[in-house]
PAMI-818365 format. One record per atom (N, C-alpha, C): x negated, y, z negated; chain. Coordinates in steps of 0.001 Angstrom, whole numbers. Last residue first. Layout:
N
X Y Z A $
...
//
This chain:
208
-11497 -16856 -2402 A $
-11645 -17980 -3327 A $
-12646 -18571 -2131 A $
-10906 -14502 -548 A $
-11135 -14280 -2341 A $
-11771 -15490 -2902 A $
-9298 -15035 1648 A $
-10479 -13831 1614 A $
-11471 -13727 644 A $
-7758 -16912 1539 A $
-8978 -17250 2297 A $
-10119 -16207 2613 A $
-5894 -15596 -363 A $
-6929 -16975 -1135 A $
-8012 -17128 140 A $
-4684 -13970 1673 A $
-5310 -13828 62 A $
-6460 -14917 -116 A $
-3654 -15348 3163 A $
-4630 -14980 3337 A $
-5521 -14226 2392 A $
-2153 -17195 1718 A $
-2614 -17903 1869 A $
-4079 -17174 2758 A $
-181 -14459 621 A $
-1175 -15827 209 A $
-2473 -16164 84 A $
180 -12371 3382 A $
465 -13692 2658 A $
-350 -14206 1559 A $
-241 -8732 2959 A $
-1015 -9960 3680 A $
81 -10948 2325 A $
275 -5377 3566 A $
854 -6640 3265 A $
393 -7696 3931 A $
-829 -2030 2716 A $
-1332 -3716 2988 A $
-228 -4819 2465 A $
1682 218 3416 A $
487 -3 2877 A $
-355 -1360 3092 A $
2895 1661 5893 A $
2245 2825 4888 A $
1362 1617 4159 A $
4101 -785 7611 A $
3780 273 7778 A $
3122 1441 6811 A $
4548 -2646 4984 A $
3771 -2694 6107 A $
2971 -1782 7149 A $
7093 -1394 4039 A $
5524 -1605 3444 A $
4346 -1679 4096 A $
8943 -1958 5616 A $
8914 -437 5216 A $
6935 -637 4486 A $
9227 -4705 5180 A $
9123 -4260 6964 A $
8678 -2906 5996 A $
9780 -5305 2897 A $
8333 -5543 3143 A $
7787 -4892 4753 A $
12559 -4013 2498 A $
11019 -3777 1926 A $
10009 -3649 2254 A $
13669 -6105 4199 A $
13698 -4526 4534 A $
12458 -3531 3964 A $
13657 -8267 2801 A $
12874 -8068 3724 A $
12926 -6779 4596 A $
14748 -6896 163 A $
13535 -7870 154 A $
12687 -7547 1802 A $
17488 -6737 1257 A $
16498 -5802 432 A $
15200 -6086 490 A $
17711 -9821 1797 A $
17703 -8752 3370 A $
17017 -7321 2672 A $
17940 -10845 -482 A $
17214 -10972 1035 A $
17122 -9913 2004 A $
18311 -9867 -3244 A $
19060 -9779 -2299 A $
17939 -9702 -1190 A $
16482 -10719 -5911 A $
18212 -10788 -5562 A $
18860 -10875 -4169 A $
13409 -10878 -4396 A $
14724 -10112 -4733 A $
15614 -10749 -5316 A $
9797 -11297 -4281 A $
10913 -11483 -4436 A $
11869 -10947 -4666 A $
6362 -12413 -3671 A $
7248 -11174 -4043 A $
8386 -11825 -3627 A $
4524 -13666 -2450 A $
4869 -14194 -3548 A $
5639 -12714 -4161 A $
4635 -13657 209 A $
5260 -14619 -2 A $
5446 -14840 -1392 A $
3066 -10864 397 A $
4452 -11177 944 A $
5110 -12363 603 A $
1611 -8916 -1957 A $
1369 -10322 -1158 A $
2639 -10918 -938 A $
438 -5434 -1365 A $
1710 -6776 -1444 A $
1384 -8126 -695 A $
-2371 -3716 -2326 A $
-2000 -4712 -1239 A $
-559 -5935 -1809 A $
-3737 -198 -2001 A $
-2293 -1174 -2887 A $
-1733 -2759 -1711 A $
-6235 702 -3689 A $
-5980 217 -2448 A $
-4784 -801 -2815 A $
-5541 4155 -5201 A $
-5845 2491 -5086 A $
-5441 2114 -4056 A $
-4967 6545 -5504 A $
-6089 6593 -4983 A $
-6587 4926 -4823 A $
-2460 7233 -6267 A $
-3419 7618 -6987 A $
-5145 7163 -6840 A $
-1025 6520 -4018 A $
-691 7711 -4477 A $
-1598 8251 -5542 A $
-1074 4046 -4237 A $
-1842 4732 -2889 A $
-1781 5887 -3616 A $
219 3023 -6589 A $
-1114 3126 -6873 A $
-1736 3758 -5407 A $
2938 4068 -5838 A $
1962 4374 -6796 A $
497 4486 -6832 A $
3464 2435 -4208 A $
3628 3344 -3427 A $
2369 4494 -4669 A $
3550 13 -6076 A $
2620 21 -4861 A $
2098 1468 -4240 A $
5869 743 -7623 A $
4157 718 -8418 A $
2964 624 -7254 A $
7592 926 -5574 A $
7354 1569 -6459 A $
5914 1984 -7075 A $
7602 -2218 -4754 A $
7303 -1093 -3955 A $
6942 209 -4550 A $
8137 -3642 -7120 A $
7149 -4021 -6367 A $
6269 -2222 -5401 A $
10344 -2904 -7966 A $
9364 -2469 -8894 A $
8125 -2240 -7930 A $
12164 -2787 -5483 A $
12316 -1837 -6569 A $
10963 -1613 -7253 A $
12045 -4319 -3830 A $
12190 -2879 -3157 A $
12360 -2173 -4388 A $
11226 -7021 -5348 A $
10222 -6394 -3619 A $
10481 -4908 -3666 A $
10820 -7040 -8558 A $
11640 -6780 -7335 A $
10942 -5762 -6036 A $
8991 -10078 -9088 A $
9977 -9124 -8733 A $
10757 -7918 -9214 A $
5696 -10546 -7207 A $
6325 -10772 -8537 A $
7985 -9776 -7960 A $
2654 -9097 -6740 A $
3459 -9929 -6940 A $
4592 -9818 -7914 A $
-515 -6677 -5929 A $
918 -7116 -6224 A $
1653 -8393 -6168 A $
-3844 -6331 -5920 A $
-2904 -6753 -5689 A $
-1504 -6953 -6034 A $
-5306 -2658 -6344 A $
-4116 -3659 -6392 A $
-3502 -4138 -5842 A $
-8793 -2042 -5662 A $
-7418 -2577 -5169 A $
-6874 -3504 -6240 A $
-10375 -835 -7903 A $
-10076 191 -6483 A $
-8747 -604 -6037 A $
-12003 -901 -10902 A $
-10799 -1409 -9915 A $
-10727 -550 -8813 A $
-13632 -392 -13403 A $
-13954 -10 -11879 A $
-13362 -1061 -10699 A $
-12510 -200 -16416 A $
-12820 -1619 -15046 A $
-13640 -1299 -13767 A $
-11055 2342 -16172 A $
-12164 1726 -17282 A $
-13293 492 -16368 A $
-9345 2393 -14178 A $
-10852 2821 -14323 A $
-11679 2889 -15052 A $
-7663 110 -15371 A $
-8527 35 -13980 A $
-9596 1318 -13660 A $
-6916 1606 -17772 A $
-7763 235 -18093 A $
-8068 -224 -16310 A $
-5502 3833 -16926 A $
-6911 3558 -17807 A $
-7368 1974 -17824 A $
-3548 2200 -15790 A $
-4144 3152 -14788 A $
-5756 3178 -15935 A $
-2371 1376 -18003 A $
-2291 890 -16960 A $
-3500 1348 -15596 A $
-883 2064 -20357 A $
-2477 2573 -20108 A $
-2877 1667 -19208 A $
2832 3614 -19436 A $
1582 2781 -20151 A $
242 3003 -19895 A $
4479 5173 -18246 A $
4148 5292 -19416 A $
3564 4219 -20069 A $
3532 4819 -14993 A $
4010 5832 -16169 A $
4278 4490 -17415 A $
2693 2376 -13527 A $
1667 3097 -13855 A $
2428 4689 -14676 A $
4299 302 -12857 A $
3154 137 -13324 A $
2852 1717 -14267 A $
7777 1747 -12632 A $
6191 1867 -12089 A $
5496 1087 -13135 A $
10513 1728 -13386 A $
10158 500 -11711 A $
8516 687 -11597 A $
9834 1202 -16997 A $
10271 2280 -15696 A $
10017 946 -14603 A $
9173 603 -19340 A $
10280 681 -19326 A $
10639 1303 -17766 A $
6465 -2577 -20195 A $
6924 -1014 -19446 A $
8402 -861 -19755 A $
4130 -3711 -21622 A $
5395 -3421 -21673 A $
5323 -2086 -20666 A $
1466 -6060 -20085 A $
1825 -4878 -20119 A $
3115 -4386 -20542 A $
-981 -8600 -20774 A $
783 -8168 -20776 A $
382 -6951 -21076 A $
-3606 -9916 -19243 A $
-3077 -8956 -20052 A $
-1813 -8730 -19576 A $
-5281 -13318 -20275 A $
-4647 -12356 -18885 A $
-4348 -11401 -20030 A $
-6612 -15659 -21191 A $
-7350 -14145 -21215 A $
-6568 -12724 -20429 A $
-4547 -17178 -21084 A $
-5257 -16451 -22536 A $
-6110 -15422 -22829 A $
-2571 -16537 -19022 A $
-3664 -17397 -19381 A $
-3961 -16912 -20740 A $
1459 -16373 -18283 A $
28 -15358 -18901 A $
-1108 -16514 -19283 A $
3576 -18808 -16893 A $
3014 -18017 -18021 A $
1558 -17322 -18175 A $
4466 -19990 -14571 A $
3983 -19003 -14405 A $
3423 -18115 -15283 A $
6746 -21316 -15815 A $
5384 -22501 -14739 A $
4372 -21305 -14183 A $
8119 -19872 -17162 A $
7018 -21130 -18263 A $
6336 -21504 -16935 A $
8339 -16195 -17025 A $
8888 -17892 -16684 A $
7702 -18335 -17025 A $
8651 -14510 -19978 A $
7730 -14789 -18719 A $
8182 -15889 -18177 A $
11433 -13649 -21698 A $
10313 -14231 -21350 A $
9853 -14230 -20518 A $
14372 -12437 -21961 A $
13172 -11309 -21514 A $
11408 -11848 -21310 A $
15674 -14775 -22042 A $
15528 -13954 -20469 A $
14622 -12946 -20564 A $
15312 -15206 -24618 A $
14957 -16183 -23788 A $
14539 -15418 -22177 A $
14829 -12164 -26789 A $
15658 -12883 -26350 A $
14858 -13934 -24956 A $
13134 -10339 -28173 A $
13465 -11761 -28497 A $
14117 -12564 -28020 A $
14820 -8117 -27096 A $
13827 -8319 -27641 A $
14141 -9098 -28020 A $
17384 -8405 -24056 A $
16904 -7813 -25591 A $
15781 -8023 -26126 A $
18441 -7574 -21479 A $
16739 -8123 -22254 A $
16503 -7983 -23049 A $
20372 -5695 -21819 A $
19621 -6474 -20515 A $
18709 -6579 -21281 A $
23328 -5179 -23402 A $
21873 -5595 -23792 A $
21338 -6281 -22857 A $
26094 -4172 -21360 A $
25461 -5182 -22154 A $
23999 -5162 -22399 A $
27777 -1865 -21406 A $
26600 -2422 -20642 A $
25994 -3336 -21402 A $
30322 -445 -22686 A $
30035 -1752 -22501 A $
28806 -2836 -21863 A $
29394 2105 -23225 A $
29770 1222 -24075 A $
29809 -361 -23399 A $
29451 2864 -20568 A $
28316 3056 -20920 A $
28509 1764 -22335 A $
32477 2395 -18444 A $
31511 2636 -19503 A $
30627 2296 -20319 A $
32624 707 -16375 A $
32755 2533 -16039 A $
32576 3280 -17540 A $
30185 -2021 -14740 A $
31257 -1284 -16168 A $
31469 281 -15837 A $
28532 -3522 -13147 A $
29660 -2869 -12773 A $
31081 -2717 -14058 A $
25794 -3657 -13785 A $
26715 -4751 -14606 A $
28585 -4430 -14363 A $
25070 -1479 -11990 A $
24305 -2662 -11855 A $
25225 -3923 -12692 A $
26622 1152 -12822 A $
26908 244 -11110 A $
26133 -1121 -11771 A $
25333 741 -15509 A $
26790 683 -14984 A $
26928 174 -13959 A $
22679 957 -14976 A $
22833 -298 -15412 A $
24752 -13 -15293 A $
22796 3828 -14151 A $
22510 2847 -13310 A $
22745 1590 -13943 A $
23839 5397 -16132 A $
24184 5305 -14831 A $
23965 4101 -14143 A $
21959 4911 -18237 A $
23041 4071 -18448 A $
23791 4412 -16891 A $
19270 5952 -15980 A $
19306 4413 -17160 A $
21020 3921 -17113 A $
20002 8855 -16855 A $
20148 7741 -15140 A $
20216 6425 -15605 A $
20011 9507 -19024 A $
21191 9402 -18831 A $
21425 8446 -16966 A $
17685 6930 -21044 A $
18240 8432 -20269 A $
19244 8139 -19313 A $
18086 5596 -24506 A $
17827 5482 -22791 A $
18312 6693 -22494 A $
18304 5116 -27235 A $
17497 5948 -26567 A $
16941 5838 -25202 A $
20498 3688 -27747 A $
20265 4914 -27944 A $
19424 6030 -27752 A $
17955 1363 -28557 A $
19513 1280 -28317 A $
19530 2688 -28696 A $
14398 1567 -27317 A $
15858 1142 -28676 A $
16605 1634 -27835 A $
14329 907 -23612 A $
13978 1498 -24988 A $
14946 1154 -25787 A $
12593 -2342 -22694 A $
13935 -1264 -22473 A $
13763 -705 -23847 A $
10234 -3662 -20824 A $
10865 -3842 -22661 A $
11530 -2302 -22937 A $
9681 -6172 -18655 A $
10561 -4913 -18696 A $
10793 -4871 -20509 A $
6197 -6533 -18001 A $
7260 -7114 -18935 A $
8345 -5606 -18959 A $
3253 -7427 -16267 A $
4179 -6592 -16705 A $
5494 -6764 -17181 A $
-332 -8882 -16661 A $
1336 -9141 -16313 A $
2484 -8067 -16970 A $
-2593 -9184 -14708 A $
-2167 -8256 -15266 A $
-663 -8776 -15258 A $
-5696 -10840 -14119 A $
-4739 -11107 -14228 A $
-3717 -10014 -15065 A $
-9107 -9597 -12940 A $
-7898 -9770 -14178 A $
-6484 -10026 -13444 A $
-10506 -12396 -11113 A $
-9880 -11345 -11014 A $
-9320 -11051 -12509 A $
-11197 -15095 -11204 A $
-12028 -14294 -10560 A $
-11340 -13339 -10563 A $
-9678 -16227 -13775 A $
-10706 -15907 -13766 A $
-11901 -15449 -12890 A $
-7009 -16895 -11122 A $
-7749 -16636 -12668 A $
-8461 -16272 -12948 A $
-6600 -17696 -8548 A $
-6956 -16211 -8752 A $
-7616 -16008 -10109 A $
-5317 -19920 -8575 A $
-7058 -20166 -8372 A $
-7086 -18264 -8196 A $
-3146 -19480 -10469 A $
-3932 -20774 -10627 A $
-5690 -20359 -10052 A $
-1800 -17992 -8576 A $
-2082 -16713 -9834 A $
-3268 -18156 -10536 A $
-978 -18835 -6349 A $
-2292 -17474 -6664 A $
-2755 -17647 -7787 A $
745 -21161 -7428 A $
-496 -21512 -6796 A $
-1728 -20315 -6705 A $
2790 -19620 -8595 A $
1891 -20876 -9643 A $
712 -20685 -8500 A $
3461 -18224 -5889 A $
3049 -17443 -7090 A $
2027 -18795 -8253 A $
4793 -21073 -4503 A $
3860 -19761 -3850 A $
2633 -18802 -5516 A $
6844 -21787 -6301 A $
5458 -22758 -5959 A $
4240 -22073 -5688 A $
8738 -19344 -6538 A $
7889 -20027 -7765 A $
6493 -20745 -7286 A $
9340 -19128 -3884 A $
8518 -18124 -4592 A $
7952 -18407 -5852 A $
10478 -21558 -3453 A $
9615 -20928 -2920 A $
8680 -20387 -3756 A $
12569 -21227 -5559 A $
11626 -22845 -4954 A $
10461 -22102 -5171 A $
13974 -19056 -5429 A $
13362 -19296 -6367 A $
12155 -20821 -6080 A $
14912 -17022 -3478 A $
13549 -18342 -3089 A $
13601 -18606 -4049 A $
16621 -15285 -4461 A $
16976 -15552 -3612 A $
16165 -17023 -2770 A $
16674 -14759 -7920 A $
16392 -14245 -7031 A $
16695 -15603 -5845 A $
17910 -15082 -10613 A $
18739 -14775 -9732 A $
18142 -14340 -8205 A $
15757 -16394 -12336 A $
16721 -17451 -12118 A $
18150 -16755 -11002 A $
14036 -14181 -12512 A $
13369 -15400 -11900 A $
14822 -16341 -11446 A $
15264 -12436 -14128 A $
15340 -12351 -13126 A $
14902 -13339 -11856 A $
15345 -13763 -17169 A $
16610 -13282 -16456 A $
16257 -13197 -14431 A $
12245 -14968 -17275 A $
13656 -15335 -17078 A $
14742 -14770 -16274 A $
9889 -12739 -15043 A $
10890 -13155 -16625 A $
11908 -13556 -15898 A $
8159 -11217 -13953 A $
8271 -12516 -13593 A $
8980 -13183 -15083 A $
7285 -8494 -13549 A $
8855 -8837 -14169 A $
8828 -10263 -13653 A $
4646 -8963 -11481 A $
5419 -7740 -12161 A $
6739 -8229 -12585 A $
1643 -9313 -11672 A $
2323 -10539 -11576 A $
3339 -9571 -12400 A $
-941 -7622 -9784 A $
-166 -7912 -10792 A $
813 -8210 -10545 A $
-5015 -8373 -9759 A $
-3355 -8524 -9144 A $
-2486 -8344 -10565 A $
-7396 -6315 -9014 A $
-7192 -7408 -9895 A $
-5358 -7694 -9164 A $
-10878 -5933 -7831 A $
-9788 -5903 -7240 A $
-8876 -6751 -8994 A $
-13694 -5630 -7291 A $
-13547 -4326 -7934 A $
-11399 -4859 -7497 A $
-14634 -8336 -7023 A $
-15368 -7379 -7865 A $
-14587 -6257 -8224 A $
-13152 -9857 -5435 A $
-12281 -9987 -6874 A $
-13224 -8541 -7745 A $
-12365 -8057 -2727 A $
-12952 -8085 -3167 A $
-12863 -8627 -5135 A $
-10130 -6319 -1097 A $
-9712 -7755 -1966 A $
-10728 -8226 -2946 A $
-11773 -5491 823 A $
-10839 -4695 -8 A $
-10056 -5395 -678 A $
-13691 -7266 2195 A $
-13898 -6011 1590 A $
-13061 -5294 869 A $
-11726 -8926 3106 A $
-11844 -9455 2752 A $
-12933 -8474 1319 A $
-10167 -6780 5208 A $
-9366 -7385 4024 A $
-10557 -7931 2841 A $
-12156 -4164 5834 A $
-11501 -5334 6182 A $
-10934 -5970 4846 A $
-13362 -1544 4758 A $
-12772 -2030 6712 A $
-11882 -3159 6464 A $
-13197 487 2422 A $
-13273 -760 2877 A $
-12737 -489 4211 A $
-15700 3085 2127 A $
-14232 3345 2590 A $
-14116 1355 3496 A $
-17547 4369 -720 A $
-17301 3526 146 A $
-15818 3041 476 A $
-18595 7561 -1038 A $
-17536 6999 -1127 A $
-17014 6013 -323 A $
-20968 9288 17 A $
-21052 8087 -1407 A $
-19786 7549 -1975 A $
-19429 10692 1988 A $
-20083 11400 648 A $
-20368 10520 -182 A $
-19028 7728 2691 A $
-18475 9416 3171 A $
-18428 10093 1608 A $
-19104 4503 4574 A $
-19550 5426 3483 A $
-19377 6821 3881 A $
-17643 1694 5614 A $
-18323 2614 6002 A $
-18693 3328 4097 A $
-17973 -2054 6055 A $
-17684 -975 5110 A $
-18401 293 5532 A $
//
């Protein structure tokens, strides 16, 4: 670890993973989307196993898509859920995740601990319009880990985010996920280059 003006600048993974100043987040791991992505095996076994011996040496942060009332989405919103449920009107987009509903749950082999924290969001970022960002410098956090789906949407997004606000943003490649593979691994190639992408299994041999 170097130092520059009393600003310690990590060298190595195992320094910038650190559970002291590090926590992970486990992003849209709900029903609806858990049951269309492309590993579900995989990426289920992978994720139970971090998020198991990550517990209580790290916070655990889990993020939940909770879409605004009916009538009050913006006009990209019903754009985009059009192409996405391929309707040419707005009237017909069906309720993605309603409140209360089964698909807007957390998957069950991956559910929140008792001490973890749920986050609602309505955007692809962590970090607009919730207290997301306050509660890691409340904490004295520096790196986010990532998980969870969507590799090129939320994942990358909230990643590109937290460099952007001064966090060390690390994707853990095997436990991130898509719909569509080749999005996914187009992602993680684009990530790699601008931010930290380590497996797992090098996770856990830096941390536990």
């Amino acid at each position: 670890m170097k130092n520059i003006n009393g600003v310690p600048v990590y060298e190595t993974l195992r320094e910038i993973i650190d559970p002291a100043h590090s926590c992970l987040v486990i992003w849209d791991v709900q029903n609806a989307l858990v049951s269309r992505i492309f590993n579900k095996d995989e990426f289920t076994k992978n994720l139970k196993n971090l998020t198991s011996k990550l517990r209580g040496k790290m916070p655990l942060i889990y993020s939940k898509i909770t879409l605004p009332p009916k009538g009050f989405a913006s006009s990209w919103q019903y754009y985009w859920w059009m192409k996405m449920f391929n309707v040419s009107d707005p009237k017909d987009i069906p309720w993605f995740m309603a409140a209360g509903s089964k698909e807007m749950e957390i998957y069950e082999d991956i559910k929140p601990g008792d001490n973890d924290i749920i986050i609602d969001k309505a955007t692809a970022s962590m970090f607009i319009g919730t207290y997301f960002e306050y509660l890691l410098r409340n904490r004295g956090i520096t790196t986010v880990l990532f998980a969870g789906i969507s590799t090129e949407v939320g994942i990358e997004s909230s990643a590109r985010d937290a460099a952007n606000r001064g966090f060390y943003p690390v994707v853990v490649s095997d436990c991130v996920s898509s719909t569509n593979a080749q999005m996914h691994e187009n992602s993680l190639k684009i990530l790699k280059n601008l931010l930290i992408v380590e497996d797992s299994q090098a996770i856990l041999d830096n941390t536990v």
